[in-house]
C-alpha positions, 0 to 999 in steps of 0.5 A, a space after each residue: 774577671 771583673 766587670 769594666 765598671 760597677 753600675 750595671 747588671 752582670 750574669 756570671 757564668 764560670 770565669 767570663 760575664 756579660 751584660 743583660 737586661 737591657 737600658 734598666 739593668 745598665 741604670 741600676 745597680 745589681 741590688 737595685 735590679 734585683 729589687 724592681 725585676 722579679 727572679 722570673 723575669 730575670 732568669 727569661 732575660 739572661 736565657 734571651 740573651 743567651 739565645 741571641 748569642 747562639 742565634 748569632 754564631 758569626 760573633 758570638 760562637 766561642 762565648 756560646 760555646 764556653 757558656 753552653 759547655 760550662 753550664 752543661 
């Protein structure tokens, strides 16, 4: 799967992706945030938006589920 556009930060988790890091990831390109944020800080930003996904199991249960399955 590609993602719909080029600009903007992805996570890749198995086949699926989706869009982290808020209003700055979507203003850079990877290389770009890969430069200006910290690993640290990038590793707490895909883990946050992990975990808005399991906290909100109404639209986001099938995508946590696959997420969650693939990176146990």
């Amino acid at each position: 799967m590609i993602p719909p556009h080029e600009d903007g930060t992805v996570c890749k988790i198995d086949e699926y992706w989706f869009y982290f890091g808020g209003l700055t990831a979507e203003e850079c390109t990877v290389e770009e945030y890969r430069k200006c944020v910290p690993e640290n800080e990038i590793i707490g930003r895909i883990f946050e938006t992990l975990e808005d996904m399991r906290c909100n199991p109404e639209e986001f249960e099938n995508e946590y589920g696959y997420y969650r399955a693939v990176l146990d």
